[in-house]
PDB file of the backbone (N, CA, C, O) and the ligand in Angstrom, with CONECT records:
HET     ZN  A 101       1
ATOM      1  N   UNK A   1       0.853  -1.179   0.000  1.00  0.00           N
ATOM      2  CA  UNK A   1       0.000   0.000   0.000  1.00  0.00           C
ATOM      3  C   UNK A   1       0.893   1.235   0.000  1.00  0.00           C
ATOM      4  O   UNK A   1       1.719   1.363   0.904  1.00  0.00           O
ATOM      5  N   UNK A   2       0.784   2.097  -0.905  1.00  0.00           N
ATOM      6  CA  UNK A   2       1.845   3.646  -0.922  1.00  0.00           C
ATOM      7  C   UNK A   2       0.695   4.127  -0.277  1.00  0.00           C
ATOM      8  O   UNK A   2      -0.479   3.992  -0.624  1.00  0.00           O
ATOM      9  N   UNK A   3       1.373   4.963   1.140  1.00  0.00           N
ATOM     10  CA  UNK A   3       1.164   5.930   1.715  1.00  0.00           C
ATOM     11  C   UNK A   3       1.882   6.677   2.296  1.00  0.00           C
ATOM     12  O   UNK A   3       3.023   6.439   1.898  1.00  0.00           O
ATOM     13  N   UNK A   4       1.894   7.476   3.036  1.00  0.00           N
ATOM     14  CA  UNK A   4       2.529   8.944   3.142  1.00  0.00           C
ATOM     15  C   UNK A   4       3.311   8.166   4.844  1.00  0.00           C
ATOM     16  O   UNK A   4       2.579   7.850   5.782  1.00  0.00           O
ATOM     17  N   UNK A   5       4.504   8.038   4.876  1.00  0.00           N
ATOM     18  CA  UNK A   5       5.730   7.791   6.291  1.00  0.00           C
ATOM     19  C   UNK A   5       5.970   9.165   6.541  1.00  0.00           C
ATOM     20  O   UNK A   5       6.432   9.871   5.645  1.00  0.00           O
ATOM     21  N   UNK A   6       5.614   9.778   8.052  1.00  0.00           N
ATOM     22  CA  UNK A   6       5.598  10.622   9.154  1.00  0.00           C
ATOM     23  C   UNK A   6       7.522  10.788   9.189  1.00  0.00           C
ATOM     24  O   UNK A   6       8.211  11.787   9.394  1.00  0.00           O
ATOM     25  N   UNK A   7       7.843   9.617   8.949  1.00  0.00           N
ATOM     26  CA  UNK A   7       9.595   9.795   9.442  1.00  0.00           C
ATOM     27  C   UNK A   7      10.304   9.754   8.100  1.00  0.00           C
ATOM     28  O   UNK A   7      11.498  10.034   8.212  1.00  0.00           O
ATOM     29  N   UNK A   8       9.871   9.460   6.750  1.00  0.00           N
ATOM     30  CA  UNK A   8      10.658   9.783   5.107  1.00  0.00           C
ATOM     31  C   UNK A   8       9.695  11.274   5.002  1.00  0.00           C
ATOM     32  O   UNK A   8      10.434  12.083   4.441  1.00  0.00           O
ATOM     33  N   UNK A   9       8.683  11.779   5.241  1.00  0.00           N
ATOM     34  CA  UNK A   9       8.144  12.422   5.116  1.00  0.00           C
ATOM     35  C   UNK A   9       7.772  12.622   3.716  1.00  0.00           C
ATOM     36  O   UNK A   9       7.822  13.764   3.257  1.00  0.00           O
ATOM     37  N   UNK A  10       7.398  11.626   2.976  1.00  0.00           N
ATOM     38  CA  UNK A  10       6.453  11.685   1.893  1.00  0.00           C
ATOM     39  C   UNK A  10       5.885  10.797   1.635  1.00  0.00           C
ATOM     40  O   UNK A  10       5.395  10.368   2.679  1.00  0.00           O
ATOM     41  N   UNK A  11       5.450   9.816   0.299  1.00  0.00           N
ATOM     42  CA  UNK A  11       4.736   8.762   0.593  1.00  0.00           C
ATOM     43  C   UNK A  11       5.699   7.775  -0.083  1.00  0.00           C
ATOM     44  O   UNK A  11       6.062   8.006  -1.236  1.00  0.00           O
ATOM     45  N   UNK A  12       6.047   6.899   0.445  1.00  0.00           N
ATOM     46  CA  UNK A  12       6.374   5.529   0.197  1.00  0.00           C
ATOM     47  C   UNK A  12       5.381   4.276   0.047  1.00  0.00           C
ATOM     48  O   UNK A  12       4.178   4.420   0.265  1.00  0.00           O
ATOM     49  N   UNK A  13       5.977   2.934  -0.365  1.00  0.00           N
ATOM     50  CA  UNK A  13       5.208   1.674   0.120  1.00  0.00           C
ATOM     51  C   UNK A  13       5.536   1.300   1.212  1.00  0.00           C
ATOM     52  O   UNK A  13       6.638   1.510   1.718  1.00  0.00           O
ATOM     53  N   UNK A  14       4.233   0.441   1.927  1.00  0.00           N
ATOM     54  CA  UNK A  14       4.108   0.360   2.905  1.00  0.00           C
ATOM     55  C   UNK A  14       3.345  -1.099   3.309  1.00  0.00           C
ATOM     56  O   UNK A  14       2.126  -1.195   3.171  1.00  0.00           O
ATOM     57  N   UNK A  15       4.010  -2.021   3.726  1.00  0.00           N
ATOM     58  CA  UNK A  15       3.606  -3.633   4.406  1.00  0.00           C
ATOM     59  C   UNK A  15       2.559  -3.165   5.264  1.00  0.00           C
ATOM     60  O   UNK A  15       2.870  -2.300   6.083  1.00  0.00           O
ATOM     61  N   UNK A  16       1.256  -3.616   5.227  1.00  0.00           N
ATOM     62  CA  UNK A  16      -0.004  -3.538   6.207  1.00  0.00           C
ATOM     63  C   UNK A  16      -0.437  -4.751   7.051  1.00  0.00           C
ATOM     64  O   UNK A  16      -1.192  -5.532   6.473  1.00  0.00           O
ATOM     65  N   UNK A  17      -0.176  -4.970   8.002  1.00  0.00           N
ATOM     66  CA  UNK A  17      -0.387  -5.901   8.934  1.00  0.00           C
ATOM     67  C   UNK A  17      -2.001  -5.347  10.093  1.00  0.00           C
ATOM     68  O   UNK A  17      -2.344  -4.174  10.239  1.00  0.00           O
ATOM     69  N   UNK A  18      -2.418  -6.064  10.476  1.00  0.00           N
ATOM     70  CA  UNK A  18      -3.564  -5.631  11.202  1.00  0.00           C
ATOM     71  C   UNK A  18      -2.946  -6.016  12.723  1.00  0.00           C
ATOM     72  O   UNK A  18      -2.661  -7.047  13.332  1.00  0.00           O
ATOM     73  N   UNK A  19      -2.906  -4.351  13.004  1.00  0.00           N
ATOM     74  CA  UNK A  19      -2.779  -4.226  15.085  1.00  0.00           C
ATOM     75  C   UNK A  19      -2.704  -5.090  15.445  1.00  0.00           C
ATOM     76  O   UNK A  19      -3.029  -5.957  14.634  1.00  0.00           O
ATOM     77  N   UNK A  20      -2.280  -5.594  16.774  1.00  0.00           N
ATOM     78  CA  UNK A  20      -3.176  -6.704  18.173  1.00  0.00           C
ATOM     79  C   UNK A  20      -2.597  -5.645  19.081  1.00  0.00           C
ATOM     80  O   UNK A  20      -1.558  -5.001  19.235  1.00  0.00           O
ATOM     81  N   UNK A  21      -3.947  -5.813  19.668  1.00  0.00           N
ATOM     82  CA  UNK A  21      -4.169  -4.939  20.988  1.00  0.00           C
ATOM     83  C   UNK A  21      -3.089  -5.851  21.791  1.00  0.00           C
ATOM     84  O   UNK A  21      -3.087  -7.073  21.940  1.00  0.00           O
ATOM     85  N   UNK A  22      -1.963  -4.649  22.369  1.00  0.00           N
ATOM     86  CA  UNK A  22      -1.264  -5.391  23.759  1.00  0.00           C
ATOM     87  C   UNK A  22      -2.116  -5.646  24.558  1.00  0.00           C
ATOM     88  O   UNK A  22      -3.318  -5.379  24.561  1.00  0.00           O
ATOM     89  N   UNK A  23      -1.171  -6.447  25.614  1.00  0.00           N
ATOM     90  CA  UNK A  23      -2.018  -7.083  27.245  1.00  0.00           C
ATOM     91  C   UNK A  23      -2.163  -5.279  27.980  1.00  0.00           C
ATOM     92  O   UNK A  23      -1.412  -4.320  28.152  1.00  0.00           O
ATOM     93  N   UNK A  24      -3.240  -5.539  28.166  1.00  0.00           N
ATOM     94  CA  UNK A  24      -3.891  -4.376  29.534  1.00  0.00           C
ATOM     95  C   UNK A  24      -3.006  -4.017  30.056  1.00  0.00           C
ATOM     96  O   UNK A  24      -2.134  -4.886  30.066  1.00  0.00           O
ATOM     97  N   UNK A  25      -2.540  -2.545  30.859  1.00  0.00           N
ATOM     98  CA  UNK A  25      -1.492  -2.384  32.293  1.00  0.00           C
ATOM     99  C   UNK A  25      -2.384  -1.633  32.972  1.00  0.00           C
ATOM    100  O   UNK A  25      -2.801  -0.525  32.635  1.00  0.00           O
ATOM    101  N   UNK A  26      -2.673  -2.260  33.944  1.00  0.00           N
ATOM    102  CA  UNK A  26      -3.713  -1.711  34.847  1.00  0.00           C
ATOM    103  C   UNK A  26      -3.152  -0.783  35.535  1.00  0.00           C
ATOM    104  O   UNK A  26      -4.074  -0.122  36.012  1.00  0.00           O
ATOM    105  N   UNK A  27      -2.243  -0.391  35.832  1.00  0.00           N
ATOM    106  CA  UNK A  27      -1.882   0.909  36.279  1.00  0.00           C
ATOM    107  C   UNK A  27      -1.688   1.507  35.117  1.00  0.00           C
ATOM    108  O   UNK A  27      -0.877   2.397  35.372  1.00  0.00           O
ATOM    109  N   UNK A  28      -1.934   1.547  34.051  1.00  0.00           N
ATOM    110  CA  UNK A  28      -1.613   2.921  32.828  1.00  0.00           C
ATOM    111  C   UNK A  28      -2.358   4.166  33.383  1.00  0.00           C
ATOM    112  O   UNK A  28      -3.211   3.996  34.254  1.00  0.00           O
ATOM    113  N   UNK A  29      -2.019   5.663  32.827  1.00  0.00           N
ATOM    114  CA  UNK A  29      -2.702   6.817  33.482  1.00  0.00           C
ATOM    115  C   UNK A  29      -4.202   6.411  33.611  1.00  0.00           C
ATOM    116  O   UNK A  29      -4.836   6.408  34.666  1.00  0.00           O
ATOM    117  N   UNK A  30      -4.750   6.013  32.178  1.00  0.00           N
ATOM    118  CA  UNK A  30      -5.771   6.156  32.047  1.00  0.00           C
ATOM    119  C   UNK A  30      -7.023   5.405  32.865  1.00  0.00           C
ATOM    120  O   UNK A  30      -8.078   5.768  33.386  1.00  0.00           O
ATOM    121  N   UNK A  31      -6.315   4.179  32.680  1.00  0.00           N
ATOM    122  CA  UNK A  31      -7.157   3.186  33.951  1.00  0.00           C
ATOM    123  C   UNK A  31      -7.443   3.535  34.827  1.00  0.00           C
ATOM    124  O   UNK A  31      -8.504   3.181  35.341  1.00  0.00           O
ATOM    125  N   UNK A  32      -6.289   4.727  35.603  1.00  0.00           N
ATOM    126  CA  UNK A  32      -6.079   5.188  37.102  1.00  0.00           C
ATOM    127  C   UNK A  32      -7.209   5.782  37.421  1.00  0.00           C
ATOM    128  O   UNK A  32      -7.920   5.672  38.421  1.00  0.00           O
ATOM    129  N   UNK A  33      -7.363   6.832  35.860  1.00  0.00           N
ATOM    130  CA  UNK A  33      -8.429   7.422  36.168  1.00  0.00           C
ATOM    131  C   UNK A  33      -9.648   7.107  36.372  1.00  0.00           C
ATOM    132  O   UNK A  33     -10.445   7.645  37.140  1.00  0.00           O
ATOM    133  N   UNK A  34      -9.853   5.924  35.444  1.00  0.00           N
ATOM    134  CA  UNK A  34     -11.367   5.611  35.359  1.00  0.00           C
ATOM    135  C   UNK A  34     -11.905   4.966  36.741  1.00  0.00           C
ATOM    136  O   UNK A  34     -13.014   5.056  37.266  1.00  0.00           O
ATOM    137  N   UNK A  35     -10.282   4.017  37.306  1.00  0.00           N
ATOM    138  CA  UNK A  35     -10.784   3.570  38.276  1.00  0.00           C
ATOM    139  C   UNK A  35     -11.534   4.473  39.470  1.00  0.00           C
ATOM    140  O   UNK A  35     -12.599   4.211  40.028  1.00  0.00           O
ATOM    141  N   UNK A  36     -10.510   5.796  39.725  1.00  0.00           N
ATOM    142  CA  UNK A  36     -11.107   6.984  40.651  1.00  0.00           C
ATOM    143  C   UNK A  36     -12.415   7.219  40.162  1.00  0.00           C
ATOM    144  O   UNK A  36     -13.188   6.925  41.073  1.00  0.00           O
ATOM    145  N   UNK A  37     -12.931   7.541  39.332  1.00  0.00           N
ATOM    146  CA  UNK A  37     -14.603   7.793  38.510  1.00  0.00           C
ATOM    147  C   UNK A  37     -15.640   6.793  38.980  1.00  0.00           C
ATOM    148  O   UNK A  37     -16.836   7.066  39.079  1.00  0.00           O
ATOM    149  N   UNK A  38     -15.220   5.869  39.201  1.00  0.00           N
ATOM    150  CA  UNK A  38     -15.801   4.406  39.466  1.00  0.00           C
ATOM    151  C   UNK A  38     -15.973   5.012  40.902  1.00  0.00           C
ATOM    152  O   UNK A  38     -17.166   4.931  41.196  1.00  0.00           O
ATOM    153  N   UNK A  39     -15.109   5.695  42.100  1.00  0.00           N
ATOM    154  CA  UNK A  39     -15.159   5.511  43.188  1.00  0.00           C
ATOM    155  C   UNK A  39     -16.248   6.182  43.917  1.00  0.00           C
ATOM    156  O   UNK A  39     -16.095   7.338  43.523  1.00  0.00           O
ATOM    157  N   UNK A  40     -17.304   6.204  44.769  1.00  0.00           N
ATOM    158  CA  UNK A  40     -18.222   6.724  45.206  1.00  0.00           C
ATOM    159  C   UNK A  40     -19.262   6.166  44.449  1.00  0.00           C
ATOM    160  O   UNK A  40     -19.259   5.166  43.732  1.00  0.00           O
ATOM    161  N   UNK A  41     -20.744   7.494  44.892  1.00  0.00           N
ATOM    162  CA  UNK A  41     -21.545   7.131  44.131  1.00  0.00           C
ATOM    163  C   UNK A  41     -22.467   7.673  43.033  1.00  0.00           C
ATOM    164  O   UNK A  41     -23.630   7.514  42.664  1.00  0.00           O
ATOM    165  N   UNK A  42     -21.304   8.447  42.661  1.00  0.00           N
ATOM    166  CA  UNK A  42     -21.287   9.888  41.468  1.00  0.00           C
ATOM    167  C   UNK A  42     -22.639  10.600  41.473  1.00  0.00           C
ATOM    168  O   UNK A  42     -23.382  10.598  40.491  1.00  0.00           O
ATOM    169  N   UNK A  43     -22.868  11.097  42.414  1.00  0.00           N
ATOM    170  CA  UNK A  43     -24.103  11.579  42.488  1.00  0.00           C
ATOM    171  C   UNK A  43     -25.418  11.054  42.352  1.00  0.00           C
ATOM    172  O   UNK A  43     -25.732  10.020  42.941  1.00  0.00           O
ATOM    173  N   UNK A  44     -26.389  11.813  41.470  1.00  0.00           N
ATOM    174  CA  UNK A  44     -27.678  10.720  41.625  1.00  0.00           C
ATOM    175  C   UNK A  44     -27.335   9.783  40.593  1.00  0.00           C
ATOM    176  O   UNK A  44     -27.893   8.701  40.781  1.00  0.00           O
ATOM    177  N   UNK A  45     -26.483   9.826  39.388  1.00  0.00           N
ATOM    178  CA  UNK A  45     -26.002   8.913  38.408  1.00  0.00           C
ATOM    179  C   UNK A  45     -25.742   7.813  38.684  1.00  0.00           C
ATOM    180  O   UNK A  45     -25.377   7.184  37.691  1.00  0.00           O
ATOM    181  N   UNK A  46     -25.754   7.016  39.948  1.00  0.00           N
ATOM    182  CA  UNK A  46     -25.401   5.665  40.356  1.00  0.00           C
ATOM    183  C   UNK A  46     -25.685   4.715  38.543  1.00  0.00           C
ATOM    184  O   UNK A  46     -26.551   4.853  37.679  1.00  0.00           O
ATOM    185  N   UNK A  47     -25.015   4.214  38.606  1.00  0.00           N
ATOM    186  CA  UNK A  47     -25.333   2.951  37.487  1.00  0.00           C
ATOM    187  C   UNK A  47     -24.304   3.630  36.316  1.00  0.00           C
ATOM    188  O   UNK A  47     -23.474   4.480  36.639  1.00  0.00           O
ATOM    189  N   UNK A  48     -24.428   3.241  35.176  1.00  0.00           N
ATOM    190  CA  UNK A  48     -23.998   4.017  34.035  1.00  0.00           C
ATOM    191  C   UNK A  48     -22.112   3.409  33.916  1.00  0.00           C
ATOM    192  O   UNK A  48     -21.252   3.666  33.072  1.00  0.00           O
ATOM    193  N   UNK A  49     -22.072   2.596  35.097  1.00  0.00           N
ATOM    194  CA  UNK A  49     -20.329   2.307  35.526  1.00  0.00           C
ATOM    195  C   UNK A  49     -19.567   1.780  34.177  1.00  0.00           C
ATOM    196  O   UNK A  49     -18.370   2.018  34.016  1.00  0.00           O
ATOM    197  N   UNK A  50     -20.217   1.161  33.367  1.00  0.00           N
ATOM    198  CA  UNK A  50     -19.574   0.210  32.173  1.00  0.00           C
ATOM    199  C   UNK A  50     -20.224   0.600  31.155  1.00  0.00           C
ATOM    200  O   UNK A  50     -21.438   0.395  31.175  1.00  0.00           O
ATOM    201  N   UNK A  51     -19.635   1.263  29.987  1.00  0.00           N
ATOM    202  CA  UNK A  51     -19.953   1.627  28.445  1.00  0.00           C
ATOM    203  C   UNK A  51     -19.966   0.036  27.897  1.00  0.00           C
ATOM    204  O   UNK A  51     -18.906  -0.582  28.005  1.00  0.00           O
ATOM    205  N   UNK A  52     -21.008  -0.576  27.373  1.00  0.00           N
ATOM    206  CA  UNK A  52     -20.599  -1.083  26.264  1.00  0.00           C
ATOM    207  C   UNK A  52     -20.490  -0.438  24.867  1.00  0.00           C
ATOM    208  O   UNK A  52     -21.364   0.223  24.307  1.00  0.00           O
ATOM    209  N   UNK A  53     -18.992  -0.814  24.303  1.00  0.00           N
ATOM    210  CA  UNK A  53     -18.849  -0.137  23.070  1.00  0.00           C
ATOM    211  C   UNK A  53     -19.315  -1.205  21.889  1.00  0.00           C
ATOM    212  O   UNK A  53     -19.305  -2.435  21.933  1.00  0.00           O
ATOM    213  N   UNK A  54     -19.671  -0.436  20.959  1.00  0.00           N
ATOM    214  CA  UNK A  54     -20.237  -1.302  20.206  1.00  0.00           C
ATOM    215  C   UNK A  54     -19.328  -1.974  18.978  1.00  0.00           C
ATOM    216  O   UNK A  54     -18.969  -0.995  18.324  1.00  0.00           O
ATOM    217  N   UNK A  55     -18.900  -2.913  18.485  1.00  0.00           N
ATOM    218  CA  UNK A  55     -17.718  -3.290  17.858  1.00  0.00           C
ATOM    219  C   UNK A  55     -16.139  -2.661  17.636  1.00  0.00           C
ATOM    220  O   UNK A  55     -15.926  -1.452  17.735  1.00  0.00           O
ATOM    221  N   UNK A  56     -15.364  -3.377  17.410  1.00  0.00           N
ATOM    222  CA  UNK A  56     -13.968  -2.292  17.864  1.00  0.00           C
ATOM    223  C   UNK A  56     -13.512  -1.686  16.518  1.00  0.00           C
ATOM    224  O   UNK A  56     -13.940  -1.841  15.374  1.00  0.00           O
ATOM    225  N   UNK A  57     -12.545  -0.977  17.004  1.00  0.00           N
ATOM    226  CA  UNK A  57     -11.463   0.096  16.586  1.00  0.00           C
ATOM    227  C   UNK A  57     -10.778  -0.578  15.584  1.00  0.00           C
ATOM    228  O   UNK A  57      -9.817  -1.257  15.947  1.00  0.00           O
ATOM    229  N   UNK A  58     -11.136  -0.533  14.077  1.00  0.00           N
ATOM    230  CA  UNK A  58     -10.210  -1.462  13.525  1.00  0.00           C
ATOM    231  C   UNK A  58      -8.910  -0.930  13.191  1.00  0.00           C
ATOM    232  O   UNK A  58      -9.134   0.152  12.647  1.00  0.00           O
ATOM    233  N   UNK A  59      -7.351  -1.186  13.248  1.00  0.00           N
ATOM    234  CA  UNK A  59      -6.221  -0.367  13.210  1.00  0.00           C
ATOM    235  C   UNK A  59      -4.761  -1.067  12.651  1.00  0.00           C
ATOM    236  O   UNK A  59      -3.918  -1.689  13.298  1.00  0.00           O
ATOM    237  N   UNK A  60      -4.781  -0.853  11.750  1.00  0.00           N
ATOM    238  CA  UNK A  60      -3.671  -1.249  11.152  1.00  0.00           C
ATOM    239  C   UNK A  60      -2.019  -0.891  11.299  1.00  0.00           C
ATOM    240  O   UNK A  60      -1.706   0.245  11.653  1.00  0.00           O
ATOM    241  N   UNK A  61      -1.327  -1.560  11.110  1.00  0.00           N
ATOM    242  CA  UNK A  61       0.132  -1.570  11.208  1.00  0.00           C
ATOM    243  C   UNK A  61       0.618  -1.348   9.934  1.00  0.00           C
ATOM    244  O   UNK A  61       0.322  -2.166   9.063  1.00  0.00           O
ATOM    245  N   UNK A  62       1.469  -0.176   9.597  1.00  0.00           N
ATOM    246  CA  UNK A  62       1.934   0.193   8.744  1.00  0.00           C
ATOM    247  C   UNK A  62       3.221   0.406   8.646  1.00  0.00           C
ATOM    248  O   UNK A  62       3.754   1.418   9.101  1.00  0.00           O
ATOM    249  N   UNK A  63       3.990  -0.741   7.904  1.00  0.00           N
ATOM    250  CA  UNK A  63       5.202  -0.459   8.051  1.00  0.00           C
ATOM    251  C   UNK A  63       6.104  -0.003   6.594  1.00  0.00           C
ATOM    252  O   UNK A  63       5.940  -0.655   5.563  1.00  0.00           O
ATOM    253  N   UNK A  64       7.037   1.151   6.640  1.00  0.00           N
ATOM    254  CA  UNK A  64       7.620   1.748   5.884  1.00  0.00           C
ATOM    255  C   UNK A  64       8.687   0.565   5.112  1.00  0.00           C
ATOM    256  O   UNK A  64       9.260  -0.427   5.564  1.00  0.00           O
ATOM    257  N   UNK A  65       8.649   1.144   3.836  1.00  0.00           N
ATOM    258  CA  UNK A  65       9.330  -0.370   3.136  1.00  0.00           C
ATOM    259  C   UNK A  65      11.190   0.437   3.023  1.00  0.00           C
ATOM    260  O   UNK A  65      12.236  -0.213   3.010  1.00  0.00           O
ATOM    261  N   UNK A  66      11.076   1.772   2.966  1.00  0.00           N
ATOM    262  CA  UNK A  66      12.489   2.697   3.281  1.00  0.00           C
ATOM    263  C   UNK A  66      12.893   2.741   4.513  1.00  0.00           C
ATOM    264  O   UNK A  66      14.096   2.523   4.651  1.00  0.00           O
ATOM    265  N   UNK A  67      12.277   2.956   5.486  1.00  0.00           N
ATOM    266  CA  UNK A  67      13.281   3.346   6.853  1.00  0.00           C
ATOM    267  C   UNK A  67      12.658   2.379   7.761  1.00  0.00           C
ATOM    268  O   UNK A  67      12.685   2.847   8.899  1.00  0.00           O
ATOM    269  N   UNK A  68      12.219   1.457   7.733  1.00  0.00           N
ATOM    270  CA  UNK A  68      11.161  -0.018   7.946  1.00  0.00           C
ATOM    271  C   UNK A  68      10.699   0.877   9.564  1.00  0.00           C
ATOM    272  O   UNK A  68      11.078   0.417  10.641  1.00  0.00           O
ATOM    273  N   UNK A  69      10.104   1.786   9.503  1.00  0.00           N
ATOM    274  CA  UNK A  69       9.526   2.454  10.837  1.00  0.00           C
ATOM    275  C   UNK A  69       8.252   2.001  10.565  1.00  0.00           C
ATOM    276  O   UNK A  69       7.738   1.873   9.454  1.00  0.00           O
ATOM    277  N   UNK A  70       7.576   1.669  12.087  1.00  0.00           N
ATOM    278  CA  UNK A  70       6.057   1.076  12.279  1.00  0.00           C
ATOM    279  C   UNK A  70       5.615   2.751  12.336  1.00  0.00           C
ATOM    280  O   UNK A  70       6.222   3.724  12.782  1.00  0.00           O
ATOM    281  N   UNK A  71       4.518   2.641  11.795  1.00  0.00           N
ATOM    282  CA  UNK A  71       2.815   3.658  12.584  1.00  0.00           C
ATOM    283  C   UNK A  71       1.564   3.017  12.100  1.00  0.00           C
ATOM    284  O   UNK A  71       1.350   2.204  11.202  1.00  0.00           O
ATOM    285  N   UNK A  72       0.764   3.652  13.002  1.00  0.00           N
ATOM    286  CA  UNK A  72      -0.355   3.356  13.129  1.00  0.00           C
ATOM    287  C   UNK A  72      -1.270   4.012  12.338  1.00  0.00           C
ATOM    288  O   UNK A  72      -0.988   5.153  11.971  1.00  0.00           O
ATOM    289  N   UNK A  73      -3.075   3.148  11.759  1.00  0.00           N
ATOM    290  CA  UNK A  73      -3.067   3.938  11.512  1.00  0.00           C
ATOM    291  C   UNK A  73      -5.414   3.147  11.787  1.00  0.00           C
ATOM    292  O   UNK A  73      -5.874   2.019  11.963  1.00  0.00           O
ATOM    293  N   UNK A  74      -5.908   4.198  11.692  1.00  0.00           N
ATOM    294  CA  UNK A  74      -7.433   3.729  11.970  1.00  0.00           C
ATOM    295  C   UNK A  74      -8.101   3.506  11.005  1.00  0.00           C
ATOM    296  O   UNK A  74      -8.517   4.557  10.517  1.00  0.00           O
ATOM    297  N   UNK A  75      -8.486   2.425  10.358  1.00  0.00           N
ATOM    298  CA  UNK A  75      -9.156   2.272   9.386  1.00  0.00           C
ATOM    299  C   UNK A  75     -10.975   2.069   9.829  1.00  0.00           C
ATOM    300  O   UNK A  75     -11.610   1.145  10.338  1.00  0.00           O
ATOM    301  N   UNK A  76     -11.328   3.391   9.349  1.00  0.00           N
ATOM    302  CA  UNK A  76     -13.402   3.274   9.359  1.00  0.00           C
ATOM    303  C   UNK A  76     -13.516   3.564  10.679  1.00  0.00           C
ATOM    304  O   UNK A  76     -12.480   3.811  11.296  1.00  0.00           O
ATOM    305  N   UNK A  77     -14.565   3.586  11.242  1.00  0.00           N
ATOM    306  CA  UNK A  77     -14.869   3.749  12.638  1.00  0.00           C
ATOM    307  C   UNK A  77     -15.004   1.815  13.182  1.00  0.00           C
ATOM    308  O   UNK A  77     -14.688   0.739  12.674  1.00  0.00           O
ATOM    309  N   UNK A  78     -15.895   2.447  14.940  1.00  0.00           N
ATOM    310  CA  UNK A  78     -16.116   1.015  15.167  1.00  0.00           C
ATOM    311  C   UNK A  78     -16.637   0.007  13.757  1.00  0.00           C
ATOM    312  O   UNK A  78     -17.259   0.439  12.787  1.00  0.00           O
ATOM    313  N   UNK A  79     -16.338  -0.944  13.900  1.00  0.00           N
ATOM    314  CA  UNK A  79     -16.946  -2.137  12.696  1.00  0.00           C
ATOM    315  C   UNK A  79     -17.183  -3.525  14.043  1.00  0.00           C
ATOM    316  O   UNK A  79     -16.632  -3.955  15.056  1.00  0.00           O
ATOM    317  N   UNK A  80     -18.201  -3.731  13.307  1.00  0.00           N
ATOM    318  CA  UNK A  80     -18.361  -5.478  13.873  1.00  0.00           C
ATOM    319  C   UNK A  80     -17.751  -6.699  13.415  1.00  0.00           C
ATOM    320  O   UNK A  80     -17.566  -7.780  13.974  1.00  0.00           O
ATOM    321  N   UNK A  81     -17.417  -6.164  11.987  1.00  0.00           N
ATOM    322  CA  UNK A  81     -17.083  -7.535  10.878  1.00  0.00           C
ATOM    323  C   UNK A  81     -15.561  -7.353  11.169  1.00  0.00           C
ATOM    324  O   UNK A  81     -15.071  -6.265  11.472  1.00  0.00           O
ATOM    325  N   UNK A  82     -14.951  -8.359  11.067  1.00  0.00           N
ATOM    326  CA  UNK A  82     -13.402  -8.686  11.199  1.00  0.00           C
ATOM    327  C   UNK A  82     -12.599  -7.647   9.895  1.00  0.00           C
ATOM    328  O   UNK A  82     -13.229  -7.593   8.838  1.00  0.00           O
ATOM    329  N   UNK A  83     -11.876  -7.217   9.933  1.00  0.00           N
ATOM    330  CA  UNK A  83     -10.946  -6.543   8.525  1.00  0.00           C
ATOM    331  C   UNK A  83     -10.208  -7.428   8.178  1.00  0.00           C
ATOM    332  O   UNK A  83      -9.872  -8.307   8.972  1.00  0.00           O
ATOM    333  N   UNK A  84      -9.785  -7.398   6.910  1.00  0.00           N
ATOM    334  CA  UNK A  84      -9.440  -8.215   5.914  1.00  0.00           C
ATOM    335  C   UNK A  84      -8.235  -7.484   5.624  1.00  0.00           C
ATOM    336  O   UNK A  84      -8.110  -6.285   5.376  1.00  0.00           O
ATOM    337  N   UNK A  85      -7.063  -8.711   5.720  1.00  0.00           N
ATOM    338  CA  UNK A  85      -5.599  -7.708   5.197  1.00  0.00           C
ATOM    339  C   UNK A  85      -5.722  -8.294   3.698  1.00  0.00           C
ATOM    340  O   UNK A  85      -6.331  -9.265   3.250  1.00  0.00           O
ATOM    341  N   UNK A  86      -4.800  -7.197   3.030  1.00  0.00           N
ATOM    342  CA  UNK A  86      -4.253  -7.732   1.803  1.00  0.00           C
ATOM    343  C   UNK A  86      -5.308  -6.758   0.358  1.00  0.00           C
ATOM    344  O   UNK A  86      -5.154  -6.534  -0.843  1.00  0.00           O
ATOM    345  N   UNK A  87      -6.432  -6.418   1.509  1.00  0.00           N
ATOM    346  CA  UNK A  87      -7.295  -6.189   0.478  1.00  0.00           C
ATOM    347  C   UNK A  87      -7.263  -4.441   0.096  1.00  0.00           C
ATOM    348  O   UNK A  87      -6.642  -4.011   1.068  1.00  0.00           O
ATOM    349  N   UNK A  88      -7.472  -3.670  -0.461  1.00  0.00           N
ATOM    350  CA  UNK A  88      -6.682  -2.228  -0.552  1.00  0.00           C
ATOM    351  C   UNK A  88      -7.817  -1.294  -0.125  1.00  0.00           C
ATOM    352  O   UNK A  88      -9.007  -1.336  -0.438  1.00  0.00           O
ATOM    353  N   UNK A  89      -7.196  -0.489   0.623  1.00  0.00           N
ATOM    354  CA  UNK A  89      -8.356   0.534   1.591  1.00  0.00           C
ATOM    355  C   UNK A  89      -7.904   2.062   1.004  1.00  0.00           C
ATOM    356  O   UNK A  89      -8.469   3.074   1.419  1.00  0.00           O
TER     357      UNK A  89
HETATM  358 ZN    ZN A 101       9.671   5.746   5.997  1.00  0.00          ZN2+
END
């Protein structure tokens, strides 16, 4: 796939692999926070504790075929259906 590398700064080809979400770190900032949000009983809002989101983030791995640097990149919004490598977006 030719697209545009952040670090050649123009567009090159580019190997597309599809993300995997790393393992969780439950202390990351963000967790920290949510966990504090969670704490009490947020006013009259009790309930509401867990978003379900509705299918995930589909996100591809893009790797530079010149300076072989990874980025990321979001393909579509949430989707339910699995993404398909190989196929051209
Ligand atoms: Zn590059």
């Amino acid at each position: 796939m030719n697209t545009y590398c952040p670090f050649c700064k123009h567009h090159t080809s580019h190997n597309v692999k599809l993300a995997s979400k790393g393992r969780a770190r439950s202390m990351a900032v963000g967790n920290r926070k949510h966990e504090r949000k969670l704490l009490g009983h947020g006013g009259k809002r009790a309930g509401e504790k867990t978003v379900k989101k509705q299918g995930k983030r589909q996100k591809v791995t893009l790797e530079c075929s010149q300076c072989k640097k990874k980025h990321e990149r979001v393909v579509g919004t949430r989707t339910k259906k699995k993404l398909e490598v190989g196929k051209e977006n």
